[in-house]
C-alpha positions as CSV (number, residue, x, y, z in Angstrom):
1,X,15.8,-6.3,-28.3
2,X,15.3,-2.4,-27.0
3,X,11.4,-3.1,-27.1
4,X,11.2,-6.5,-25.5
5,X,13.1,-5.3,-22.8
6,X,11.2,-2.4,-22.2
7,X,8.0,-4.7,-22.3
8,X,9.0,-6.6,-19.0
9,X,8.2,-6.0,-15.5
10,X,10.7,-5.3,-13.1
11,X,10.9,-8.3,-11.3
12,X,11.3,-10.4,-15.0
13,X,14.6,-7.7,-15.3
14,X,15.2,-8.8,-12.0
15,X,15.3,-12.7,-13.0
16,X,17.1,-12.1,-15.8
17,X,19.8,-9.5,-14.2
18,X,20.0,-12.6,-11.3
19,X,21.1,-14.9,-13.9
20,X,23.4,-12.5,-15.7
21,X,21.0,-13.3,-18.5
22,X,21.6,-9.4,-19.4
23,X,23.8,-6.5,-17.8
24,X,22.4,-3.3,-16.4
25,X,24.3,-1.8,-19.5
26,X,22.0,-3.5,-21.9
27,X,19.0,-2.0,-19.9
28,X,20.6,1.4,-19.6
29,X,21.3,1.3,-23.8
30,X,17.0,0.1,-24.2
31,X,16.1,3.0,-21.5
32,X,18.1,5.6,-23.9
33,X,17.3,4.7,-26.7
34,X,13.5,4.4,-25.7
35,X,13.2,8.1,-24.0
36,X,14.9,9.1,-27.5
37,X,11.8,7.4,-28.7
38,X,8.6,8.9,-26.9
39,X,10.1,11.5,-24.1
40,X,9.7,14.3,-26.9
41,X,6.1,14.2,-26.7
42,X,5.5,13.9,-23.0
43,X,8.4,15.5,-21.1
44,X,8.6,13.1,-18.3
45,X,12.3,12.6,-17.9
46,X,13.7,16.5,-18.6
47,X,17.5,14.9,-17.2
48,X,19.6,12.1,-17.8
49,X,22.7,10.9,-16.0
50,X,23.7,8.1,-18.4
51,X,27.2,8.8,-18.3
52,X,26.9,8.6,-14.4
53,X,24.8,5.5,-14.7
54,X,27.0,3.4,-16.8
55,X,30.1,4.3,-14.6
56,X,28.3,2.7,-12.2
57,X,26.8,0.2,-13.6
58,X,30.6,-1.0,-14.7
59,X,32.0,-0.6,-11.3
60,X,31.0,-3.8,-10.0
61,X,28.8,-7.4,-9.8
62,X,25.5,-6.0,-9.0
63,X,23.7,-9.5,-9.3
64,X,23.6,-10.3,-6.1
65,X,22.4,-7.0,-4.3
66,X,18.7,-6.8,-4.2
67,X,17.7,-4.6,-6.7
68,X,20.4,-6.9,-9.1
69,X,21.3,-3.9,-11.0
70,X,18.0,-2.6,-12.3
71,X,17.7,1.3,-13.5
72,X,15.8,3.3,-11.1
73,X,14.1,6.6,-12.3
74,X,14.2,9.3,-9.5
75,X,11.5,12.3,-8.8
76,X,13.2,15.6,-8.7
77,X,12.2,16.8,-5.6
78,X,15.1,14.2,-4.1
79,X,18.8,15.3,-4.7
80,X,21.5,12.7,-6.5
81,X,24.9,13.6,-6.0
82,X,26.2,15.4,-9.1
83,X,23.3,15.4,-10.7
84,X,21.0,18.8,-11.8
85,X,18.3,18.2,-9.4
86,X,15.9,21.9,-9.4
87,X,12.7,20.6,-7.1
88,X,11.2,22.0,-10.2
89,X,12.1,25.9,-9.2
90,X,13.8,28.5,-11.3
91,X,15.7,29.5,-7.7
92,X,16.9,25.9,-8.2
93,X,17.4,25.6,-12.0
94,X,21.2,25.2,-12.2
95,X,21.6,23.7,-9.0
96,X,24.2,20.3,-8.4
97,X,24.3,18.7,-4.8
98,X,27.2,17.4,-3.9
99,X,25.9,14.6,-1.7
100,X,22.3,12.5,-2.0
101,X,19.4,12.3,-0.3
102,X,19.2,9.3,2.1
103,X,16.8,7.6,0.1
104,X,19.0,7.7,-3.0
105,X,21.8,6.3,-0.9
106,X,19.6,3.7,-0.1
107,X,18.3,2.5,-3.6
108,X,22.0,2.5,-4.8
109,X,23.6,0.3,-2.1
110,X,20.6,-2.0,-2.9
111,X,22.3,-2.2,-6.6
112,X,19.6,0.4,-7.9
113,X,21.4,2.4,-11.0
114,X,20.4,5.7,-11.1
115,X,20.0,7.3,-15.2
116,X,17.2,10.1,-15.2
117,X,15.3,12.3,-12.6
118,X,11.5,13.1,-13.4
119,X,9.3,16.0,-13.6
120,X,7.7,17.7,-10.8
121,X,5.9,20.7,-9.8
122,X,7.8,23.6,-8.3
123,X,9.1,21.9,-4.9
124,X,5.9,19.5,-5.8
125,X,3.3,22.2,-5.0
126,X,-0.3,21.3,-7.2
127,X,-1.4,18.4,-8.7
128,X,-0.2,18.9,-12.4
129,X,3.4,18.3,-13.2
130,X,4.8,21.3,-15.0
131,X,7.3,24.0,-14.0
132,X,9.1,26.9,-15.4
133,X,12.5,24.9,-15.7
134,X,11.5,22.1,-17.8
135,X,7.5,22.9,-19.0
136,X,4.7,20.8,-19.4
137,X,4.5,16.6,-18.5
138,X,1.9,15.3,-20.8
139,X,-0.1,12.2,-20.1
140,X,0.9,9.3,-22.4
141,X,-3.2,8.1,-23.0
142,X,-3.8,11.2,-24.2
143,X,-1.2,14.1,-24.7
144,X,-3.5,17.2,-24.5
145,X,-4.1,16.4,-20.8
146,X,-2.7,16.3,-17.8
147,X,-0.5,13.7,-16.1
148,X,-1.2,15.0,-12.4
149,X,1.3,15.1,-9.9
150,X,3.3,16.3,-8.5
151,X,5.0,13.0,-9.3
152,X,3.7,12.8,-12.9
153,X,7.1,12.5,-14.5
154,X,7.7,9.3,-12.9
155,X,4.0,7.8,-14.0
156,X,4.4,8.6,-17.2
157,X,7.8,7.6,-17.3
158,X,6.8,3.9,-16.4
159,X,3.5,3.9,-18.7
160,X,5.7,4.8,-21.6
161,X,8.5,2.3,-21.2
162,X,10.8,5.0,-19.8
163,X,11.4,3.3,-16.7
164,X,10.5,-0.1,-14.5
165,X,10.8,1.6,-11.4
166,X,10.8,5.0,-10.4
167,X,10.6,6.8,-6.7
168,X,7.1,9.5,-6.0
169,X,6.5,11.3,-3.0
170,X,3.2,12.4,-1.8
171,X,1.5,14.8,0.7
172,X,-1.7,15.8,-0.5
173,X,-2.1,12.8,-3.2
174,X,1.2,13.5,-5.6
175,X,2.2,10.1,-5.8
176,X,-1.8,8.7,-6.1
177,X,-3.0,11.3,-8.4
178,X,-0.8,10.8,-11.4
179,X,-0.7,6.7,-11.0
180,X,-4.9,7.3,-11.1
181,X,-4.2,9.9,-14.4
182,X,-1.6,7.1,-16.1
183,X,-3.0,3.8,-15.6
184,X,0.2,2.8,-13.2
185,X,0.7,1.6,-9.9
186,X,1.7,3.6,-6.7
187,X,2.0,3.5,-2.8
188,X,2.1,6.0,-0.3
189,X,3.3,4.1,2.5
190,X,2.7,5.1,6.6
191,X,4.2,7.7,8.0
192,X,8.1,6.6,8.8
193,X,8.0,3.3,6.6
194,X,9.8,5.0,4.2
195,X,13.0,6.7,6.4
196,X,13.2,10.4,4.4
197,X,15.7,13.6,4.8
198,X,14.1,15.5,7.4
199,X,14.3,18.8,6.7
200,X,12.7,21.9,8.9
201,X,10.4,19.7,10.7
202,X,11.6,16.7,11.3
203,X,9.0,15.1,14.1
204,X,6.0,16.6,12.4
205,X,6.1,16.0,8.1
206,X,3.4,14.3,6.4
207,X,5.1,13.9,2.9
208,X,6.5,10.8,2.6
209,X,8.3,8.7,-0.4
210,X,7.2,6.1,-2.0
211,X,7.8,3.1,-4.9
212,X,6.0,3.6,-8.5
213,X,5.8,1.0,-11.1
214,X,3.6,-0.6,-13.5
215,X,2.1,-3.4,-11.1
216,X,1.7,-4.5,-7.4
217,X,4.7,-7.3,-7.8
218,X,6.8,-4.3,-9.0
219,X,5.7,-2.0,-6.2
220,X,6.8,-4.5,-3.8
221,X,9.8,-5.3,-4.8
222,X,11.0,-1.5,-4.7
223,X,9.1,-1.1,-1.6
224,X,11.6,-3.8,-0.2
225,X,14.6,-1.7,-1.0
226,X,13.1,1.8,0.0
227,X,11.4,0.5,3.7
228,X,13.5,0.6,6.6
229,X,15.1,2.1,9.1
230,X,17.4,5.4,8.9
231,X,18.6,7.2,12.5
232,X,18.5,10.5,10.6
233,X,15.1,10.1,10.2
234,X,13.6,10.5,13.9
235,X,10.3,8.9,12.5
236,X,11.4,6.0,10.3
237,X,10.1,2.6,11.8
238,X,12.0,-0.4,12.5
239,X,13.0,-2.5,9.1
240,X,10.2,-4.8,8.5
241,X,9.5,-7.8,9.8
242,X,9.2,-9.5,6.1
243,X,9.3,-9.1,2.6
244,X,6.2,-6.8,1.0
245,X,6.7,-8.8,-1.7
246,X,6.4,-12.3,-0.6
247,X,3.1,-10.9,1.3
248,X,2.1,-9.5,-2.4
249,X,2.4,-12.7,-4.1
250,X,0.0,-14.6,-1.5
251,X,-2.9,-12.7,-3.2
252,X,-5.1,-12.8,0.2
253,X,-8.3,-10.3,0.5
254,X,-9.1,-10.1,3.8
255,X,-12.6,-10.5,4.5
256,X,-14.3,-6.8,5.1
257,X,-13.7,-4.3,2.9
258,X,-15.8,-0.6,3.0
259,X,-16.2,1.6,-0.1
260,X,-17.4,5.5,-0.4
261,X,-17.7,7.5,-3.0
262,X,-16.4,10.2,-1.7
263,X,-15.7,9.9,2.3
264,X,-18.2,12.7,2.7
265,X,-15.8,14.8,2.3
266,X,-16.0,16.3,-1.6
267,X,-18.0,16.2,-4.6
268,X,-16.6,13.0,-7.1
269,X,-17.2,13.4,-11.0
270,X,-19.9,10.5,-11.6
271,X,-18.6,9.1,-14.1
272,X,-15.8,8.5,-12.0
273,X,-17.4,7.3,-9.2
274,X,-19.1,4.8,-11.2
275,X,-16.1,3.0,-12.2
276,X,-14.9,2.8,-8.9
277,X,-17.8,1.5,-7.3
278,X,-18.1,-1.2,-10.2
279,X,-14.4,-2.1,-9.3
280,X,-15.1,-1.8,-5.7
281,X,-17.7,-4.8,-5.7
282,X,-15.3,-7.2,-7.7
283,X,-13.8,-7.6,-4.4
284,X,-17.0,-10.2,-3.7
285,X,-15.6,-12.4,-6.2
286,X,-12.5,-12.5,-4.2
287,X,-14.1,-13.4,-1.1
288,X,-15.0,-10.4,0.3
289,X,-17.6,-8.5,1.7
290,X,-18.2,-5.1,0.1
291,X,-19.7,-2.5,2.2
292,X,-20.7,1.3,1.3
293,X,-19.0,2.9,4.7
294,X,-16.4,5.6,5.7
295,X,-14.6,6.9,8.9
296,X,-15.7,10.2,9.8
297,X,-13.0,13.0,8.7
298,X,-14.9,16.4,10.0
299,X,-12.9,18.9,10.0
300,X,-10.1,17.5,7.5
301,X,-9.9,20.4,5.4
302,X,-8.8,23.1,8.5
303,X,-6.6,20.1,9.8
304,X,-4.9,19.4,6.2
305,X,-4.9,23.0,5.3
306,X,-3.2,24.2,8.7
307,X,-0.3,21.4,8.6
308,X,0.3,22.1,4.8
309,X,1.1,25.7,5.5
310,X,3.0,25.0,8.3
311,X,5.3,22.9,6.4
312,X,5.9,25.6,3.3
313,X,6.1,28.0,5.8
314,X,9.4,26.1,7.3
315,X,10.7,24.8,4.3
316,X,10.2,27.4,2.0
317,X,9.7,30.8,3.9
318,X,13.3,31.7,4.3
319,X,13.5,31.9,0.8
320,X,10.3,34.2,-0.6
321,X,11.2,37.4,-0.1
322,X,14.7,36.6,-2.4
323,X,12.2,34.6,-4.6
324,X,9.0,36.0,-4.7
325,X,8.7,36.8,-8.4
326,X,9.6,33.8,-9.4
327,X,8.3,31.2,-7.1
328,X,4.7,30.4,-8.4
329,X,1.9,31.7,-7.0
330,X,0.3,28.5,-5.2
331,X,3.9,28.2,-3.7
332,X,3.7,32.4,-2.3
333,X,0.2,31.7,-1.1
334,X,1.0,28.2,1.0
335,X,4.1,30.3,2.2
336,X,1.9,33.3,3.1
337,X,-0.4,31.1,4.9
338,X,1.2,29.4,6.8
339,X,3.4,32.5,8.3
340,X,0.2,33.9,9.2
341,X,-0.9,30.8,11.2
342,X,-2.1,31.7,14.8
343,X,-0.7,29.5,18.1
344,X,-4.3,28.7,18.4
345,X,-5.1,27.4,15.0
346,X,-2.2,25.5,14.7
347,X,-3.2,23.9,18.3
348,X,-7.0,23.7,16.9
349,X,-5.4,21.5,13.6
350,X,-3.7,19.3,16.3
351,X,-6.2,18.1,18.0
352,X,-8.9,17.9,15.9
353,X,-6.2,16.1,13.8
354,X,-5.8,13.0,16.6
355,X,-9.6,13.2,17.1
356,X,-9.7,12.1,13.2
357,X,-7.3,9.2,13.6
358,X,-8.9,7.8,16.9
359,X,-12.2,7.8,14.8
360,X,-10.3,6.4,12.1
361,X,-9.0,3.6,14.1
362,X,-11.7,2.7,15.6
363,X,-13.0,2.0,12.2
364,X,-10.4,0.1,10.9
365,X,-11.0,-2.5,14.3
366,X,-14.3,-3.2,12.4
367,X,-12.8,-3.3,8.4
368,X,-9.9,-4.5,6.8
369,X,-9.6,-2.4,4.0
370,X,-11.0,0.9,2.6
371,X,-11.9,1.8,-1.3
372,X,-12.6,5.0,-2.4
373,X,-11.6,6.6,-5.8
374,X,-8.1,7.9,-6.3
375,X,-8.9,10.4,-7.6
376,X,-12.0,12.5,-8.1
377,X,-11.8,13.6,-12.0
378,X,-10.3,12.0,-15.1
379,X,-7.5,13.9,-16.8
380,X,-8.1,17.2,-17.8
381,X,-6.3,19.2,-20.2
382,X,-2.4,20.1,-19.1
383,X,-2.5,23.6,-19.4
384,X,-5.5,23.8,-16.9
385,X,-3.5,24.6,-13.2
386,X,-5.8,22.7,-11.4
387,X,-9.5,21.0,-10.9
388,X,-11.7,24.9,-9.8
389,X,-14.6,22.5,-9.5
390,X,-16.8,20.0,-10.4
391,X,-20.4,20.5,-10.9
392,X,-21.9,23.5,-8.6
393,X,-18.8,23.0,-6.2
394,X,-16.2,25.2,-6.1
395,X,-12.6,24.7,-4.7
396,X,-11.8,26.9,-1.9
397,X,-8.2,26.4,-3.1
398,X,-5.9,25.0,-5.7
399,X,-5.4,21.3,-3.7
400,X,-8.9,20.8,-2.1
401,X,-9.8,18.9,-5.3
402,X,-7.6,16.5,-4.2
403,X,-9.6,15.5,-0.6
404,X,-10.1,12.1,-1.2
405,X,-6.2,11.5,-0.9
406,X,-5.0,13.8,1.8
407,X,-7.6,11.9,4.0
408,X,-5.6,9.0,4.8
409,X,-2.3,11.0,5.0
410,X,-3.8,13.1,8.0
411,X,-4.0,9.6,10.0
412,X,-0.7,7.8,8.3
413,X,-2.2,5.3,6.5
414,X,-0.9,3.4,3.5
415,X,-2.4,4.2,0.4
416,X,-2.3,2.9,-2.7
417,X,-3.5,3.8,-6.5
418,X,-4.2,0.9,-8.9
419,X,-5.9,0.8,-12.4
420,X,-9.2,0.3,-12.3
421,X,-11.3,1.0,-15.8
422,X,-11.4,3.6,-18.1
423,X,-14.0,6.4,-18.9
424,X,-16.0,6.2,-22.3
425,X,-13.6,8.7,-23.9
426,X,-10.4,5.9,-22.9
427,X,-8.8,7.5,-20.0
428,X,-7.8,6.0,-16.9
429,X,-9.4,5.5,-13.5
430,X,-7.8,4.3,-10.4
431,X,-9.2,2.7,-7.5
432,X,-7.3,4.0,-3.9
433,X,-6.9,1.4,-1.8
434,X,-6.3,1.7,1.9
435,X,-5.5,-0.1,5.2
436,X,-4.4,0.6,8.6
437,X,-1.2,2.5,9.7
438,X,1.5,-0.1,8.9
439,X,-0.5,-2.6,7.3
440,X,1.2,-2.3,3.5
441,X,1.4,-6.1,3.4
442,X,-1.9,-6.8,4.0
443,X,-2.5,-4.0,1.3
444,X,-0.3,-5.1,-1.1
445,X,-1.7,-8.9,-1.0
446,X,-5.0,-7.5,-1.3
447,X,-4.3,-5.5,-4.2
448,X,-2.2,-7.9,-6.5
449,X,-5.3,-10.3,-6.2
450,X,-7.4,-7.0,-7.6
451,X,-5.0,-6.2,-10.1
452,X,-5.0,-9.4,-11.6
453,X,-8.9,-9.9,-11.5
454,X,-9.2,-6.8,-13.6
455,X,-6.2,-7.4,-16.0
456,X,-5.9,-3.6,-16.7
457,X,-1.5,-3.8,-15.9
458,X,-1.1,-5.9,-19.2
459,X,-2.0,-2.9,-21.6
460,X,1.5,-1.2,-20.3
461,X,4.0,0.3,-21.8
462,X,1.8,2.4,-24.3
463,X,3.7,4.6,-27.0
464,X,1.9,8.3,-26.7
465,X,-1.1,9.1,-28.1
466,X,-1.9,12.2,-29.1
């Protein structure tokens, strides 16, 4: 029973949770027993709350709250309420809130259960999930590489059969990169569609949460729970207007659709490319038509780079000089970086950030959706920190390798990762796929009609391989 249940997507749970076919406390028993299973070999889900999850999950009738009941798997940069949550950080490691993040409060009230919290990064810095708490997150296709991040714990977590559903965040591409490295679905949403603790700067953060799972239905239906409006969030838009998921399931590609390689912006592995591009055009048998076309993003790097180190400066500057030897050392230069920030670059990052989005809209008035790769290299091995280059290109830093995502968060645009082929060696590839500031249903439609075309969704959950 353990393994048919952890076969099903989340909105089958759903059904059958709706129809008190099964209890969350069957699910909870398939999710333990299953992360006894595999989690050894990965490391995705380093703590477990069962105890607290089945307490819940016996408190009351969850069947008619909109999540029904189902187990939610939570990233460990948000805080659960007597739960170890560490943000990945030795400074952190034995840490306990006593209250949770808004975004927890809100997946509970829907009748979400929370049971485990997932790997990340120190305080999600870098693009490979591992930290000094927990170790290494291993990608489930092939366990000598690297399951990206900084929300890898929760992708692998869902290719493995270790969750249905499970919460990423993502500023620079931590929520795309490892649902590109783990053949899984994931969405980061515009700016303030997910309502998020503030923190240090509250009317100027680019990270923002977002729904994981292992297809577009899934995404949607978590996407339901998590959008809305929260008046401790200053940014958070209105709730919306309709269901993401009832716009999913009408499968519509809108009619003019751009793809680059690379938004002119960094060098893409070719292999890579290839796959995307081949994936790209598919969208002509869907109605579409496929265009090679980008907005212009000069001077992304200074903008992204400037508003990064802004934020680690604010959030995390207070506490170097009481951490410095054991923050790592991407987190000590962000901090650094951002401290030394001038009034004039910072006002330099500003508006040569608006002159980006005005370009970018103006684009968008002419296409409906953007495709570029998620992603611009297959997984690499896990103990490697990060990409240094690719080809004769060279990285100016540990996160410019990951360009081609932190595009579309400098203008607030929804983004989403989605399966898209593999490379000759097996691994996967996704395909990012982007609309226009608050346009997720539009995306969402677009790319449940994709997902289904290329049928890639149906080869999860996988047991490792090694």
């Amino acid at each position: 029973m353990t393994n048919e249940l952890i076969k099903l997507s989340a909105r089958e749970v759903h059904r059958l949770l709706r129809g008190k076919d099964i209890s969350p406390l069957q699910l909870l028993d398939a999710l333990e027993e299953r992360i006894a299973e595999v989690d050894e070999a990965v490391n995705a889900v380093p703590t477990l709350c069962f105890d607290r999850a089945r307490e819940r999950a016996r408190s009351r009738d969850f069947s008619t709250l909109p999540l029904a009941g189902i187990p939610v798997a939570i990233k460990d940069l948000i805080a659960v309420a007597g739960v170890r949550t560490t943000w990945g950080s030795m400074a952190y490691r034995d840490h306990v809130p006593e209250t949770s993040d808004l975004l927890v409060e809100r997946i509970e009230a829907a009748g979400g259960i929370v049971y485990a919290k997932t790997n990340t990064p120190e305080f999600g810095a870098g693009a490979n999930t591992f930290n000094d708490v927990f170790g290494f997150t291993r990608n489930p296709w092939n366990t000598a590489l690297s399951a990206a991040g900084s929300s890898g714990g929760s992708a692998v977590a869902l290719a493995t059969g270790m969750a249905w559903l499970a919460t990423g965040s993502d500023l620079g591409g931590s929520l795309r990169n490892p649902a590109s490295f783990c053949a899984v679905a994931g969405l980061r949403p515009s700016q303030g569609r997910v309502a998020s603790d503030p923190g240090n700067l509250a009317f100027n953060h680019m990270a923002v949460d977002g729904p994981m799972a292992r297809n577009v239905a899934d995404l949607a239906l978590l996407l339901d729970v998590m959008a809305g409006y929260d008046a401790r969030d200053p940014m958070s838009l209105d709730d919306p207007a309709s269901s993401f998921e009832e716009n999913a399931l009408q499968r519509q590609v809108p009619p003019r659709i751009a793809f680059s390689a690379d938004l002119g912006v960094t060098p893409v592995d070719p292999e890579v490319a290839q796959i995307c591009e081949r994936a790209a055009m598919r969208f002509s048998e869907l109605g579409a038509i496929v265009e090679h076309d980008h907005p212009d993003f000069s001077g992304l790097q200074e903008v992204f780079q400037v508003h990064r180190a802004m934020s680690y400066a604010a959030s995390y500057g207070p506490l170097l000089e009481a951490n410095r030897s054991i923050f790592k050392p991407e987190i000590v230069w962000n901090v650094e970086q951002g401290l030394a920030l001038t009034a004039d670059e910072i006002m330099a990052a500003m508006v040569t950030r608006s002159q980006i989005y005005e370009r970018a809209q103006r684009f968008f008035a002419q296409t409906d959706l953007i495709l570029t790769p998620a992603t611009v290299v297959p997984p690499y091995p896990v103990e490697q920190r990060f990409v240094e280059q690719i080809g004769d290109y060279k990285f100016s830093n540990y996160i410019e390798w990951c360009s081609i995502a932190y595009a579309f968060t400098i203008i607030g645009a929804p983004a989403l990762s989605i399966p898209c082929g593999f490379t000759q060696s097996g691994l996967p590839v996704g395909l990012q796929i982007v609309a226009a500031p608050r346009q997720e249903a539009r995306l969402l439609s677009a790319a449940l009609a994709f997902e289904e075309l290329a049928g890639i969704c149906t080869q999860l959950p996988i047991d490792p391989r090694s």
